[in-house]
C-alpha positions in Angstrom: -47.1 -11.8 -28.8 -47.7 -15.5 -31.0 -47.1 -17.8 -29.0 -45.0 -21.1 -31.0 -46.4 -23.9 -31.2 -44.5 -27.1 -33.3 -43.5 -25.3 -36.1 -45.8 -22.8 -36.7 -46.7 -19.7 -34.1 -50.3 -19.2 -33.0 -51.7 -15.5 -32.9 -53.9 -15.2 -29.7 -57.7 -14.5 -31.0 -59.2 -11.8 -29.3 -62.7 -12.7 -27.1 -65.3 -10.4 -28.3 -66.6 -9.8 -24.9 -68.7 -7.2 -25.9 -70.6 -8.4 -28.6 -70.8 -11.6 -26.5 -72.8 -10.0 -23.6 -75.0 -7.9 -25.9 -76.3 -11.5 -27.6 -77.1 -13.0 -24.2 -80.5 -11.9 -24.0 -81.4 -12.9 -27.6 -79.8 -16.6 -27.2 -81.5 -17.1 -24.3 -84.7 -16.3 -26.1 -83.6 -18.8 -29.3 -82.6 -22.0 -27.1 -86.1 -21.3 -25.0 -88.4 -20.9 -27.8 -86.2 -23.7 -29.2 -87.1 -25.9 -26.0 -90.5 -25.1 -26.7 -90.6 -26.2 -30.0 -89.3 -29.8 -29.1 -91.5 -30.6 -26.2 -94.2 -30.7 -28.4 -94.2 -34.3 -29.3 -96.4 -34.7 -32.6 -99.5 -37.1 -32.5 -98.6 -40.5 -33.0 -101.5 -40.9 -35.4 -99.5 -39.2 -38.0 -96.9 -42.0 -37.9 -97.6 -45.0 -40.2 -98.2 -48.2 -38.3 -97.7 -50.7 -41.3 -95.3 -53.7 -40.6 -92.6 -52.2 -43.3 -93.0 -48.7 -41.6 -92.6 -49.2 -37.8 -88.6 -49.6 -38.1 -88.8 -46.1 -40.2 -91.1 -45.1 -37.2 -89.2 -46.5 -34.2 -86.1 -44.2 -35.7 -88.2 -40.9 -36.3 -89.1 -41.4 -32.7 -85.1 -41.8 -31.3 -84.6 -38.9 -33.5 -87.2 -36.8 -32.4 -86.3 -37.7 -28.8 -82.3 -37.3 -30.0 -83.4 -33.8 -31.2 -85.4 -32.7 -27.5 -82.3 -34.1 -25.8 -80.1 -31.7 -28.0 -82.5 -28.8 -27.3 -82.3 -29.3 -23.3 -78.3 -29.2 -24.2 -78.7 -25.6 -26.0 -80.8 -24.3 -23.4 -78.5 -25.6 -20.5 -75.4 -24.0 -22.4 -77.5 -20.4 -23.0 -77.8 -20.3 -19.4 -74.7 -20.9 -18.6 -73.4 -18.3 -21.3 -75.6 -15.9 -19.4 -74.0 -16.6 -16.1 -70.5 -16.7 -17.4 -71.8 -13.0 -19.0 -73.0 -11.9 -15.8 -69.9 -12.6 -14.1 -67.5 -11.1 -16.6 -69.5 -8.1 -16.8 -69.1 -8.1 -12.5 -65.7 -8.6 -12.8 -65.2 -5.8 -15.0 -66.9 -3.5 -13.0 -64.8 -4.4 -9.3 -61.4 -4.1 -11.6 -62.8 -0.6 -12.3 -63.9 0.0 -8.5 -60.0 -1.6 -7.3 -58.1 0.5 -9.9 -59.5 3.3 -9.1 -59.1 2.5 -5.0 -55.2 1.4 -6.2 -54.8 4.8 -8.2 -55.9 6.9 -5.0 -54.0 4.3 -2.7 -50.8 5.5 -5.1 -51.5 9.6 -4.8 -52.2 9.6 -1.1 -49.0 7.6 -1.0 -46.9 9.7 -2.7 -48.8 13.0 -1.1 -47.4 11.3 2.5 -43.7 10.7 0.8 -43.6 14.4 -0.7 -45.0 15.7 3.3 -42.6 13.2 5.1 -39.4 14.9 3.1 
């Protein structure tokens, strides 16, 4: 059912939870291999030490540190995807265990109504 919202009506966007928990594994994988990548800090002989050139070097360093910084961030955020997925998928299952412990609640309920009367 949309939902309004000012003057327009917003459709709810189905989560694909499925395809979410299937690409756990393989982000996890990207964002380490990613971390990897960025902790390897490049020789500082390869940066030019000229006066006119230490400014352009000073910033290729912050940037370099901006990007390991931004890679820690990804790798963080994978493993907390992971968890989320984890939990979801946990979830689903006990709804599964409880409706099926509600559905037999309900017949033996009904089998002690239709024996009471």
């Amino acid at each position: 059912m949309p939902r309004s919202f000012f003057f327009g009506t917003i459709q709810p966007m189905p989560v694909p939870w499925l395809q979410i928990v299937q690409l756990v594994p393989s982000i996890l994988d990207v964002s380490r291999e990613l971390m990897k990548r960025t902790k390897q800090a490049p020789p500082s002989a390869q940066l030019p030490v000229s006066a006119g050139n230490e400014e352009l070097a000073a910033r290729v360093a912050s940037l370099e540190e901006n990007e390991r910084r931004q890679a820690e961030l990804v790798a963080q955020m994978a493993e907390q995807l992971a968890g989320v997925a984890r939990a979801v998928t946990d979830l689903h299952q006990r709804v599964l265990w409880l409706t099926a412990a509600a559905t037999i609640a309900v017949i033996l309920a009904a089998a002690a109504l239709w024996v009471a009367l």
